[in-house]
C-alpha positions, 0 to 999 in steps of 0.5 A: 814235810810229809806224814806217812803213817804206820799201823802196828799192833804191839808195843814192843814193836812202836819200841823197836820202831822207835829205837831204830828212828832215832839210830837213824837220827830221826827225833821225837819231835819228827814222829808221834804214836797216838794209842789209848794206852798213854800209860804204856807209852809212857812207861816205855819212854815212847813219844806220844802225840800231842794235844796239838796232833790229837785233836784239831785244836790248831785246824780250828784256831786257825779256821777261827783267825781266818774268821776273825780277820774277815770280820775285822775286815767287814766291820773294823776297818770300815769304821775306821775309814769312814770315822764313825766313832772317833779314836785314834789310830792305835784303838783302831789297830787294837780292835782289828788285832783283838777281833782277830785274837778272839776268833781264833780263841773262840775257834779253839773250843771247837778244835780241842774236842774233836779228833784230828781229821788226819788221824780220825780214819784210824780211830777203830784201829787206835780203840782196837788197840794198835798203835798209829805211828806218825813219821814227818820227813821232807819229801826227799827223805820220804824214800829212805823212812819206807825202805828204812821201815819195809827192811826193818819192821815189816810188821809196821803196815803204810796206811797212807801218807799226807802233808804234815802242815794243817789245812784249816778248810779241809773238810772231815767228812770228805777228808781221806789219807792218801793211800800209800 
């Protein structure tokens, strides 16, 4: 799937722009508008984003798994190869999986307060008051949502486009959208 990005600057226009989406058969759960007025998202009954596509919350849960699995590797299953202590297969396992559950768990705090990397370089733009409309499609799709929206909404700006699947290891600083 692949995320393209729209800037607009009312929210009779994020109506529209909704409206004509799901014409088009386009679900809520294929496109997001992140805007500080979660009010009037709300009261004009359009799709806000998500925790899970605010923040980085599922980037760090991740990177945090990966942790926990690498620890888990060092340190669990050469303890259990060699017999250190003596448990049985099952507490072996148990131990491996909650290593595992806890990194990811720990990873979560950090990602639940930051901003998704993906949406960050609009952040001046969403405080500013515009709205970010995110729209997933496959890529052969891709065409159609662009002359879908240059035809229709002119006034909806592509800021770029990206992959809508996280990547736990890319970084924020040096993370850019691709330029449409």
């Amino acid at each position: 799937m692949i995320r393209l990005f729209y800037l607009v600057s009312s929210i009779d226009s994020a109506k529209e722009i909704s409206d004509d989406l799901h014409e088009h058969g386009v679900t809520d759960w294929r496109f997001h508008i992140v805007s500080k007025d979660e009010a009037g998202l709300y009261t004009h009954k359009l799709h806000s984003a998500s925790i899970l596509d605010r923040t980085d919350l599922p980037r760090y849960v991740e990177r945090g798994a990966i942790a926990g699995l690498v620890l888990a590797l060092a340190f669990i299953v050469p303890m259990a190869l060699l017999e250190i202590l003596q448990m049985p297969a099952a507490a072996w396992i148990a131990l491996f999986i909650f290593v595992v559950v806890a990194g990811a768990w720990v990873g979560g705090f950090g990602g639940i307060q930051g901003e998704n990397y993906r949406i960050e370089p609009f952040h001046q733009d969403i405080e500013a008051g515009k709205y970010l409309i995110m729209v997933d499609a496959p890529k052969q799709h891709i065409p159609k949502v662009k002359e879908l929206m240059t035809k229709n909404h002119p006034e909806a700006r592509l800021q770029g486009q990206d992959t809508s699947f996280n990547n736990p290891f890319a970084s924020r600083r040096r993370r850019k959208i691709k330029q449409a």
